[in-house]
N, CA, C and O atoms as a Tinker XYZ file with bonds, in Angstrom:
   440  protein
     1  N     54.472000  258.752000  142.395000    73     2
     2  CA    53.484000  257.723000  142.652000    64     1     3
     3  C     53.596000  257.329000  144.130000    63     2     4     5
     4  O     54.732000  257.041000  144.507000    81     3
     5  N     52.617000  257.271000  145.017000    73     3     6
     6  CA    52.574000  257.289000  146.113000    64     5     7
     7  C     52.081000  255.679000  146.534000    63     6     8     9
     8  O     51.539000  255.019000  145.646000    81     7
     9  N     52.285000  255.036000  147.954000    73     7    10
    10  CA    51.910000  254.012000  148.475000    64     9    11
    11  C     50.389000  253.538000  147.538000    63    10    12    13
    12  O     50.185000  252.522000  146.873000    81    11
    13  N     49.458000  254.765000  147.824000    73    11    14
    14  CA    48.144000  254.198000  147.768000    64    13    15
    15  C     47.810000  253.749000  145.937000    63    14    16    17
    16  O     47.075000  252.850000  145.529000    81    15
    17  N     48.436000  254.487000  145.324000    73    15    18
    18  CA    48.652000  254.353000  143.728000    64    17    19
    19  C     49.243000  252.960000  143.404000    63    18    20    21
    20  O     48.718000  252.306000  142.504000    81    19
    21  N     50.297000  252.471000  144.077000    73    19    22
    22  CA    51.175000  251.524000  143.858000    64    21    23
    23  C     49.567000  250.528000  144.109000    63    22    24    25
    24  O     49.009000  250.148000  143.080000    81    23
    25  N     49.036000  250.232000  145.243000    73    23    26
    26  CA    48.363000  249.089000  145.272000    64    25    27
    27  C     47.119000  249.218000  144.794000    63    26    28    29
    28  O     46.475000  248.180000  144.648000    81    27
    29  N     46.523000  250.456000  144.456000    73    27    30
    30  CA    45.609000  250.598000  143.112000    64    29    31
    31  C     46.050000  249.556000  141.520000    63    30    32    33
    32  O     45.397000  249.339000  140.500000    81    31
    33  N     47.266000  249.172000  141.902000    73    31    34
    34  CA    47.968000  249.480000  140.156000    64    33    35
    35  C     47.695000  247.825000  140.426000    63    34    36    37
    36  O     46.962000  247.100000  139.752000    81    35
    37  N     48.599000  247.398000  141.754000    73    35    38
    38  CA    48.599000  245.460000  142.034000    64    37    39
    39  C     47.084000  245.059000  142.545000    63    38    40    41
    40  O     46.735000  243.892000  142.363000    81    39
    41  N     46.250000  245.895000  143.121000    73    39    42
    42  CA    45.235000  244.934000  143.631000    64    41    43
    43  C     44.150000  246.197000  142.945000    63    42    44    45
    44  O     43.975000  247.257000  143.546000    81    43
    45  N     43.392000  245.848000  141.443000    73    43    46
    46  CA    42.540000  246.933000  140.917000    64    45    47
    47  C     41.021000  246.743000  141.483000    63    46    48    49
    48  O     40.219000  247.677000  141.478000    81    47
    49  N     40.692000  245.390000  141.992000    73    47    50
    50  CA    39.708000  244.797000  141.977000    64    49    51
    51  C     39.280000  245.356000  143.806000    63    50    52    53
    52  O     38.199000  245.218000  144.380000    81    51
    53  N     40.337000  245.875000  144.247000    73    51    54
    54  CA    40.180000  246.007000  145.716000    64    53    55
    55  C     39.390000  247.033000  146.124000    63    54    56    57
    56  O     39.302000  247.857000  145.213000    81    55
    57  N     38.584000  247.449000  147.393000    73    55    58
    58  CA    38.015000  248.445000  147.515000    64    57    59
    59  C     38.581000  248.702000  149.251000    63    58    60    61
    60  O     38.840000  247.841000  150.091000    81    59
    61  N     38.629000  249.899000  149.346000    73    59    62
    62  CA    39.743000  250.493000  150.563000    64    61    63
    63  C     38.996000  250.386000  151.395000    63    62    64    65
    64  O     37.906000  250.690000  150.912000    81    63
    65  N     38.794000  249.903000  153.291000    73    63    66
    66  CA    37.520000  249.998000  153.852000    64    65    67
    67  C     38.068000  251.456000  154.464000    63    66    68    69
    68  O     39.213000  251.768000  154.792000    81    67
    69  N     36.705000  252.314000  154.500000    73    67    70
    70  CA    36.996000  253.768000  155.123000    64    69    71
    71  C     37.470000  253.411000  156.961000    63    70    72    73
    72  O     36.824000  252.731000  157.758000    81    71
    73  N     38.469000  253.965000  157.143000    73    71    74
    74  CA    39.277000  253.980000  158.772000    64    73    75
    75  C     38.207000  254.994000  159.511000    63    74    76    77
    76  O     37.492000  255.944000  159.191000    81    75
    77  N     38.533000  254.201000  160.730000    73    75    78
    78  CA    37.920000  254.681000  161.649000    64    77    79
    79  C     38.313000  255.785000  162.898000    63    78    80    81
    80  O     37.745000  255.966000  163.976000    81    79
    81  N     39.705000  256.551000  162.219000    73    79    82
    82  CA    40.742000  257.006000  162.991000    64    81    83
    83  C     39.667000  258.753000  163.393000    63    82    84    85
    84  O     39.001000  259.408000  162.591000    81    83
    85  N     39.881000  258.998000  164.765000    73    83    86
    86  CA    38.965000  260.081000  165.112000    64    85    87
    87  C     40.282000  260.815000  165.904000    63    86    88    89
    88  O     41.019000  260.429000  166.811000    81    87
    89  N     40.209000  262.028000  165.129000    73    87    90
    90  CA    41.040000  263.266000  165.654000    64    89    91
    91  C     40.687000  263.816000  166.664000    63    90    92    93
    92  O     40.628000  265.005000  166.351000    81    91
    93  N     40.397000  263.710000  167.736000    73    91    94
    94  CA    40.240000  264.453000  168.985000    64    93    95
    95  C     41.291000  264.061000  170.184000    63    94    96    97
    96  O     41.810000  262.963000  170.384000    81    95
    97  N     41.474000  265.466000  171.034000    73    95    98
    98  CA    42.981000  265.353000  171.590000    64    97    99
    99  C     42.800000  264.535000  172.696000    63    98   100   101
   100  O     41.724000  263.938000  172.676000    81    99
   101  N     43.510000  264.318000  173.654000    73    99   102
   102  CA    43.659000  263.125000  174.763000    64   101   103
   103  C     42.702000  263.367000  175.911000    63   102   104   105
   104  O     42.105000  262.669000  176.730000    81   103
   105  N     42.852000  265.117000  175.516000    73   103   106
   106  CA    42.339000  265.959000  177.368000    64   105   107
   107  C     40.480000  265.835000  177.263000    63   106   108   109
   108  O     39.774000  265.940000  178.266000    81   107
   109  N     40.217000  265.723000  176.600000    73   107   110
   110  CA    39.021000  264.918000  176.195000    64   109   111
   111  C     38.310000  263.610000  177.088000    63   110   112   113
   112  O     37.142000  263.605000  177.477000    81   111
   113  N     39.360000  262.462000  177.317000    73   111   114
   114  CA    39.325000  261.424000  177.119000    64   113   115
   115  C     39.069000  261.178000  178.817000    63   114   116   117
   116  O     38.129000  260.547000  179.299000    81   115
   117  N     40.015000  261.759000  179.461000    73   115   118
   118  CA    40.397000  261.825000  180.940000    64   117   119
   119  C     39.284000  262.600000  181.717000    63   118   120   121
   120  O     38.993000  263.795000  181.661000    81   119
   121  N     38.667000  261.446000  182.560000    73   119   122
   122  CA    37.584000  261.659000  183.819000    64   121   123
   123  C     38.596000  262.742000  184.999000    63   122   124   125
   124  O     39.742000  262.461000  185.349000    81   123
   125  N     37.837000  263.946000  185.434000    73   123   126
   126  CA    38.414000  265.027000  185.939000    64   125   127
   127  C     37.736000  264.327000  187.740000    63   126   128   129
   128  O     36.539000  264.089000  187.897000    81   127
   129  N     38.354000  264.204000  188.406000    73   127   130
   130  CA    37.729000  264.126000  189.768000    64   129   131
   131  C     37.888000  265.410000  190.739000    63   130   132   133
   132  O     38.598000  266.352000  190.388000    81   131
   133  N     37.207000  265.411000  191.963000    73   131   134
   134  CA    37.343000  266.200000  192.597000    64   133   135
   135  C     38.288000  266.218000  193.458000    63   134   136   137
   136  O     38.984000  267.231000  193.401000    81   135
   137  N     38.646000  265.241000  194.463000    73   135   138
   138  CA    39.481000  264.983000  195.172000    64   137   139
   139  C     40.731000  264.985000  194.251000    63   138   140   141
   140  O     40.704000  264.595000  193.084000    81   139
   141  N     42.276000  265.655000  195.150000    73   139   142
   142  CA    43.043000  265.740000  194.564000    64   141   143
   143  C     44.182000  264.785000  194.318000    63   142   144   145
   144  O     44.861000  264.368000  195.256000    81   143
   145  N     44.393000  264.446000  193.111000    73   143   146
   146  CA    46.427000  264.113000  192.751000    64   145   147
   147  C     47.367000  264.275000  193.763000    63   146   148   149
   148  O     47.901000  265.351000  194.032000    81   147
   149  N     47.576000  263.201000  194.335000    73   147   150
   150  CA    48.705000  263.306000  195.065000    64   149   151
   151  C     49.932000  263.506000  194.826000    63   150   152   153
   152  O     50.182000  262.406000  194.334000    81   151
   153  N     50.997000  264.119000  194.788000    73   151   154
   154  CA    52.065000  263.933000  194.016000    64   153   155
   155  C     53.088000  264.320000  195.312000    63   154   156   157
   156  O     53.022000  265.252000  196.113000    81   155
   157  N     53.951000  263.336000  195.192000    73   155   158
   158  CA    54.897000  263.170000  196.115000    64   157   159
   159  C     56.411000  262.767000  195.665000    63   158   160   161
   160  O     56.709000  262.074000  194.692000    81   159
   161  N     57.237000  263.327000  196.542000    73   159   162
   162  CA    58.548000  263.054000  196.297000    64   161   163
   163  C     59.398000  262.048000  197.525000    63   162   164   165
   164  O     59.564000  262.198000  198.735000    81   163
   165  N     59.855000  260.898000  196.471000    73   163   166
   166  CA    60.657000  259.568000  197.314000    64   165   167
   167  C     61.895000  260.003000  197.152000    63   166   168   169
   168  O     62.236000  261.107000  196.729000    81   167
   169  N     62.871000  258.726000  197.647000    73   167   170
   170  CA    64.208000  258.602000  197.170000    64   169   171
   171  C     64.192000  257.066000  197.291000    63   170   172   173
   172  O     63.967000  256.714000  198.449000    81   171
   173  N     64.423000  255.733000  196.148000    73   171   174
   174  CA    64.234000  254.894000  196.374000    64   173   175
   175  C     66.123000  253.819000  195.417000    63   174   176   177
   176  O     66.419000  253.547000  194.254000    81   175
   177  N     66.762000  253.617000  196.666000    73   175   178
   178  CA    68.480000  253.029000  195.968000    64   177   179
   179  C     68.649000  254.779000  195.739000    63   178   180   181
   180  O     68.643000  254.979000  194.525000    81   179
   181  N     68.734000  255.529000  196.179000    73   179   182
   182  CA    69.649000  256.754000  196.603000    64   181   183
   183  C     69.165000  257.647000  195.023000    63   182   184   185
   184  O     69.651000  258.742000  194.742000    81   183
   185  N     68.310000  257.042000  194.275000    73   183   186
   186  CA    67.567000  257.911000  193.178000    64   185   187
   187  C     66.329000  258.682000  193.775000    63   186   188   189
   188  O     65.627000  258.475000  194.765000    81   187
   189  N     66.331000  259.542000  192.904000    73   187   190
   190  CA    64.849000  260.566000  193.357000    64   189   191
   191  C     63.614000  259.932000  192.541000    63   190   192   193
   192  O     64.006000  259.809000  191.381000    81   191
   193  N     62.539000  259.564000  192.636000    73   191   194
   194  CA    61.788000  259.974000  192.354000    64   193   195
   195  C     60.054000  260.512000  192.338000    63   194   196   197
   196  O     59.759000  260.860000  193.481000    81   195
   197  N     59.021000  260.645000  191.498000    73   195   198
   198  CA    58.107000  261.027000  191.742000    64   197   199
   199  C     56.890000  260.446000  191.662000    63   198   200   201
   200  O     56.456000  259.941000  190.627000    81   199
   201  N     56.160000  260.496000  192.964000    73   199   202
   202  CA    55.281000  259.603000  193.016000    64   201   203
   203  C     53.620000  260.219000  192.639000    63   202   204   205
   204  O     53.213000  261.097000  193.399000    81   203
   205  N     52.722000  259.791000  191.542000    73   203   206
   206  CA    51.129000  260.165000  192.084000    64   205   207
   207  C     50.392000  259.686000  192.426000    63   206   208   209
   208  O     50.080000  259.142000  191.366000    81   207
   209  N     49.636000  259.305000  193.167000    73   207   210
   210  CA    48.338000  258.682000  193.523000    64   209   211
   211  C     47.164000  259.406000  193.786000    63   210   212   213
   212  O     47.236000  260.614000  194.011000    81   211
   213  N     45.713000  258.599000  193.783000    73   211   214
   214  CA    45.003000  258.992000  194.253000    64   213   215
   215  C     43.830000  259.614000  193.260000    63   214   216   217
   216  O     42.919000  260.411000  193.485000    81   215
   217  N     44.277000  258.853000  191.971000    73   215   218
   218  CA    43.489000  258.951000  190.591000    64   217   219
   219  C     42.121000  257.602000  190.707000    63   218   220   221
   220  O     42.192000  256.374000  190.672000    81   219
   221  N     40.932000  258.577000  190.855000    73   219   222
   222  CA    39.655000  257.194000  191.308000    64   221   223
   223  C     39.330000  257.350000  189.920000    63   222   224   225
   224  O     38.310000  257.970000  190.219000    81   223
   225  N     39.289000  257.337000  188.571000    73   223   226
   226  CA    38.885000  256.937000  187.588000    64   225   227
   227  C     39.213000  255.763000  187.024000    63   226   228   229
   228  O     39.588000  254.994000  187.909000    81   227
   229  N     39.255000  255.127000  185.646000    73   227   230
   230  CA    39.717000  254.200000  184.874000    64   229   231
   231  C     41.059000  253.864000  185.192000    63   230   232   233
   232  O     41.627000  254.900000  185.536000    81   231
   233  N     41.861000  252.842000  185.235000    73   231   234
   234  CA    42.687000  252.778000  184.871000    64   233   235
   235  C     43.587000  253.166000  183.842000    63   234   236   237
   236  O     44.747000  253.545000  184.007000    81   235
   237  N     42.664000  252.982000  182.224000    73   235   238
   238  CA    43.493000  253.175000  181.297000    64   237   239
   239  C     43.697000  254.784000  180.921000    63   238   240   241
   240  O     44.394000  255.286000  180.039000    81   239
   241  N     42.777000  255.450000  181.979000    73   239   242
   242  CA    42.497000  256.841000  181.798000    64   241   243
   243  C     44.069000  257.391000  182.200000    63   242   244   245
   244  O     44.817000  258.069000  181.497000    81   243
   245  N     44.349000  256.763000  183.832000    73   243   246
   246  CA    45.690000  256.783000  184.083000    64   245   247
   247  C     46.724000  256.425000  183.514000    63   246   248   249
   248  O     47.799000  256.998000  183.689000    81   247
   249  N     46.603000  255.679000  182.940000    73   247   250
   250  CA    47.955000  255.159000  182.295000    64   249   251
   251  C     48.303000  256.086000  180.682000    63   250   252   253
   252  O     49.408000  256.314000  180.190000    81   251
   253  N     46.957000  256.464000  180.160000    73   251   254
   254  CA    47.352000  257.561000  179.254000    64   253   255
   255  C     48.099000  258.834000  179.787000    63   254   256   257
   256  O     48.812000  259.525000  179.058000    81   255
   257  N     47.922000  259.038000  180.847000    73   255   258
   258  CA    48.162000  259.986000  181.386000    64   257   259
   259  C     49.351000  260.105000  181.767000    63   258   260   261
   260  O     49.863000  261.222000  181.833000    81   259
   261  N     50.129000  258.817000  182.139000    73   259   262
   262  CA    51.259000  258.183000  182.510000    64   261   263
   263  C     52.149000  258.546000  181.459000    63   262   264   265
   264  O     53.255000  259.083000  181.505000    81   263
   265  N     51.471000  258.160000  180.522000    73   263   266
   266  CA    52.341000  258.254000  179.051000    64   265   267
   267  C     52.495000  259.404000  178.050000    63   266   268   269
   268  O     53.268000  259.568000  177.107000    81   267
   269  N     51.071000  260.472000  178.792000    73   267   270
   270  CA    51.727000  261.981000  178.484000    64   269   271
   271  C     52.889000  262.401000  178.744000    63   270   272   273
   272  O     53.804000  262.791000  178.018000    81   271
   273  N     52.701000  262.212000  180.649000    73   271   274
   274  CA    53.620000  262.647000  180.982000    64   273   275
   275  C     54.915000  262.358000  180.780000    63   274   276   277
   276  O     55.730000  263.265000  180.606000    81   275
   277  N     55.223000  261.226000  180.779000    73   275   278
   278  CA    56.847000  260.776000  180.370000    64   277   279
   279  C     56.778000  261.253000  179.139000    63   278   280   281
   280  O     57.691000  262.077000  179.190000    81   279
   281  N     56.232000  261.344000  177.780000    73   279   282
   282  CA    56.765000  262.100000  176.732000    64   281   283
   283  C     56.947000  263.217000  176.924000    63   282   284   285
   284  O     58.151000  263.460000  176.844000    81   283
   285  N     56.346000  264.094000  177.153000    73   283   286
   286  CA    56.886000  265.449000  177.646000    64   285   287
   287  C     57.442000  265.817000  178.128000    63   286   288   289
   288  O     57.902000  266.930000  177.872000    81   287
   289  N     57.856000  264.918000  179.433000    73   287   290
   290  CA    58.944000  265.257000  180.114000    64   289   291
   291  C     60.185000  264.730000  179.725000    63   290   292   293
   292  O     61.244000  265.118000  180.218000    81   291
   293  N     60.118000  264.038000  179.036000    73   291   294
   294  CA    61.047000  263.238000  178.176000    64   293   295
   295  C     61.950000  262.181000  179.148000    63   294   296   297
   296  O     63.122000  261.919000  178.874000    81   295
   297  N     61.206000  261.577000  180.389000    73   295   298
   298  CA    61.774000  260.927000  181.181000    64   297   299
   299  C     61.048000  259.536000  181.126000    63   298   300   301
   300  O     59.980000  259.311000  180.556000    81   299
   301  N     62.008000  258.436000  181.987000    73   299   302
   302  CA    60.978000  257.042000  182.464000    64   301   303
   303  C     60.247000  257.306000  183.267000    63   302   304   305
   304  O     60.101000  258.422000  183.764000    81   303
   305  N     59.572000  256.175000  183.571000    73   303   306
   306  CA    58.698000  256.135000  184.652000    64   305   307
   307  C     57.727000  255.037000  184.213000    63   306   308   309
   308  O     57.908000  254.699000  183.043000    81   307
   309  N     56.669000  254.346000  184.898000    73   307   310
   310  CA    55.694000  253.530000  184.806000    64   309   311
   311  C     54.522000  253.707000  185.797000    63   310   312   313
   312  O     54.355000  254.680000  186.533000    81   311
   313  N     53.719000  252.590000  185.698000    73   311   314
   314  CA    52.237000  252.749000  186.169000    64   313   315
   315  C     52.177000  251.030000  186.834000    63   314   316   317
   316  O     52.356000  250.029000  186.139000    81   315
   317  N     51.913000  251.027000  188.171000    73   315   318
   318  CA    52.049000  250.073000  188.581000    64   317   319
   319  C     50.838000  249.883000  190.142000    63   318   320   321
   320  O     51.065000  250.638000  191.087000    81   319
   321  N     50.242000  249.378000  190.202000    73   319   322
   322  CA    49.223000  249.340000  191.558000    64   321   323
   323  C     48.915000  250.976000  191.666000    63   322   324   325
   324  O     49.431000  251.726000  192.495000    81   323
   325  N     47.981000  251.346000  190.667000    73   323   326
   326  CA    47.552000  252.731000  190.804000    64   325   327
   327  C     48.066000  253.906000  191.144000    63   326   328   329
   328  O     47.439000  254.849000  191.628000    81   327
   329  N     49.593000  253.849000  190.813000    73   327   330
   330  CA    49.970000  255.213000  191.046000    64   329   331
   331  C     51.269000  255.203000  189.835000    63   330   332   333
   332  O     51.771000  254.194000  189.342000    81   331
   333  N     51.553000  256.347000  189.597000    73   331   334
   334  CA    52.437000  256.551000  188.557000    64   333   335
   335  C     53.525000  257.421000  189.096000    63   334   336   337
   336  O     53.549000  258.569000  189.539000    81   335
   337  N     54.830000  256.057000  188.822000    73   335   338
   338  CA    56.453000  256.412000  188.822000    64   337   339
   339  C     56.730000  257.224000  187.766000    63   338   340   341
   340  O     56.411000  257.025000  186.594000    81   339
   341  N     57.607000  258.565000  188.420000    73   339   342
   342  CA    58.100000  259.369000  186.949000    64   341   343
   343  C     59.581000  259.475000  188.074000    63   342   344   345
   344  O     59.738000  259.913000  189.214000    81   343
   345  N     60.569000  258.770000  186.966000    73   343   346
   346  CA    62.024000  258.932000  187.613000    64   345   347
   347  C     62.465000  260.547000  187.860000    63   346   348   349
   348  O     62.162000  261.282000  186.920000    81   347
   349  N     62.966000  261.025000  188.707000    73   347   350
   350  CA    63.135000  262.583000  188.664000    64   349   351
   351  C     62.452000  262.820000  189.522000    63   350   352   353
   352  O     61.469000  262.140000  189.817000    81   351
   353  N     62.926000  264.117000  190.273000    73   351   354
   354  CA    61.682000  265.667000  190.848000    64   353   355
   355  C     61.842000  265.963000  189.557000    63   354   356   357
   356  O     62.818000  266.077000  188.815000    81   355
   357  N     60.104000  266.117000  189.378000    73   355   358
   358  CA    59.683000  266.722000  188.539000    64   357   359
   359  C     58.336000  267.261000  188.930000    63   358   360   361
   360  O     57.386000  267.539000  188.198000    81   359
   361  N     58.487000  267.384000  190.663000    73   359   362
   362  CA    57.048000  267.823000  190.554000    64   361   363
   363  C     56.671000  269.087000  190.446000    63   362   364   365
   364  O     55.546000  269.143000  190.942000    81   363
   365  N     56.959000  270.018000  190.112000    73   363   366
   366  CA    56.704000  271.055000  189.716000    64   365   367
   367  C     56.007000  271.172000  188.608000    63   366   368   369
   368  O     54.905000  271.687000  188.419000    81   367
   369  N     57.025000  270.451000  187.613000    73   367   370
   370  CA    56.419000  270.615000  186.131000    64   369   371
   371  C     55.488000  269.645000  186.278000    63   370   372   373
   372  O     55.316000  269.489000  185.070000    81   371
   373  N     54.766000  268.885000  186.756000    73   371   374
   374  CA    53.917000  267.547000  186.663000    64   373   375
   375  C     52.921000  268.482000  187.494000    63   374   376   377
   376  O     51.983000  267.696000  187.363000    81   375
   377  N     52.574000  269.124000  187.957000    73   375   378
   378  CA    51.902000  269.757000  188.525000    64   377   379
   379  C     51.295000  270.762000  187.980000    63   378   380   381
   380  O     50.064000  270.760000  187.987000    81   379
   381  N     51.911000  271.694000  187.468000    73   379   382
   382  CA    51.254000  272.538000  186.003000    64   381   383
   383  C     50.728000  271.493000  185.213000    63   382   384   385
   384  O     49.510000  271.314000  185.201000    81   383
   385  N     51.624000  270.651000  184.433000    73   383   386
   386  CA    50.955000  270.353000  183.711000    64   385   387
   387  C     49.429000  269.475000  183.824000    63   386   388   389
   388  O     48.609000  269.131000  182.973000    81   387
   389  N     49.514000  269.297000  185.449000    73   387   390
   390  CA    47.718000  268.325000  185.797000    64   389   391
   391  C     47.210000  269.314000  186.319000    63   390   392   393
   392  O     46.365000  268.904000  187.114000    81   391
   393  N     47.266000  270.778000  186.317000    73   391   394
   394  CA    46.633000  271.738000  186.554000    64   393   395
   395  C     46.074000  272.714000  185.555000    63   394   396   397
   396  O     45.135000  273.495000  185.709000    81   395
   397  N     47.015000  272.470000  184.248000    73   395   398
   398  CA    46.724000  273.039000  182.563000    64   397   399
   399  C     45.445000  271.813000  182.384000    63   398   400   401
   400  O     44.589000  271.980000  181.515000    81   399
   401  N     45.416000  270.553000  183.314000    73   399   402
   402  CA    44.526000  269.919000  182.213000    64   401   403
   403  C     43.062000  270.039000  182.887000    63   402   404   405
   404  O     42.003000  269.562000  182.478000    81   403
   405  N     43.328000  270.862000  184.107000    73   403   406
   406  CA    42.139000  271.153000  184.651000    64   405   407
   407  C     41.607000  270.105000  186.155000    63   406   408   409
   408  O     40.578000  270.043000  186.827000    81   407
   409  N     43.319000  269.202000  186.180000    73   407   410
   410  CA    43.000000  268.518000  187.624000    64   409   411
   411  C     43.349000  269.300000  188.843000    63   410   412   413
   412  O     43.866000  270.393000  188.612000    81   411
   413  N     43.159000  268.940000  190.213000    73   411   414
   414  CA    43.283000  269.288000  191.324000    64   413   415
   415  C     44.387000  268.475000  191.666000    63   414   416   417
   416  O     44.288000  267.260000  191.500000    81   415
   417  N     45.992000  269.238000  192.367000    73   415   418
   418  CA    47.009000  268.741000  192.671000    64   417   419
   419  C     47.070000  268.855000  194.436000    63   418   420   421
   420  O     46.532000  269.699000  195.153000    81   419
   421  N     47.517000  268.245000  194.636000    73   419   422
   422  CA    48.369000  268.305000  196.542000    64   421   423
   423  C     49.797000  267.961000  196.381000    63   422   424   425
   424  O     50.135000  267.223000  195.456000    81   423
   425  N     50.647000  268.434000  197.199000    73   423   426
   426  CA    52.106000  268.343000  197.114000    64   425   427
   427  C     52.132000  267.732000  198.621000    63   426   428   429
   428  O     51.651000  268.370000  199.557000    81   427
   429  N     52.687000  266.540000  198.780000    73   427   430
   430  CA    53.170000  266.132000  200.009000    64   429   431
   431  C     54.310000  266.159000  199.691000    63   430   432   433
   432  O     54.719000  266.003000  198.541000    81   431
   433  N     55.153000  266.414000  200.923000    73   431   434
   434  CA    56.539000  266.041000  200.957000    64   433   435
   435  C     57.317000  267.435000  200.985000    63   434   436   437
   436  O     56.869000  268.108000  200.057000    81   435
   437  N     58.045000  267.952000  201.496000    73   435   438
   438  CA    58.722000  268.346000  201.249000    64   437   439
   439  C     58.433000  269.925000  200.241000    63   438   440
   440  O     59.392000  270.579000  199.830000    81   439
């Protein structure tokens, strides 16, 4: 007997409202610009890490994006005055991967 059975059994009189949950993937979602992703490498208190800017869409477009990337890379990082901290060089792999999604990258630095 599963969750949805159990509250069939306590609430009979109830009717379920149909969800509104839509399966389509993220890369979808994200405005592609022309001008490119900046992605740059700091050192900030004697840590490395990686900087992007230079994303003219939505905000929240970025910040999903923010939050790809740290899952995948399985690192921190945040989104703060339009550009996104990922602790680490990682620009290599952050670079494929905004180039798998069909953005335009630049590498400053180094």
């Amino acid at each position: 007997m599963d969750l949805q059975d159990q509250l069939k059994n306590l609430f009979p009189d109830h009717v379920p409202e149909p969800s509104e949950e839509t399966n389509h993937s993220e890369d979808d979602d994200l405005w592609l610009q022309d001008d490119p992703i900046i992605c740059k490498y700091e050192k900030r208190k004697g840590k490395p890490i990686t900087i992007l800017e230079g994303y003219t869409g939505a905000d929240s477009d970025f910040k999903q994006l923010a939050k790809e990337l740290k899952t995948t890379l399985g690192v921190g990082g945040s989104f703060k005055n339009d550009t996104i901290i990922i602790q680490g060089d990682y620009r290599d792999q952050i670079m494929a991967i905004l180039k798998d999604k069909g953005f335009s990258v630049k590498r400053v630095g180094g």
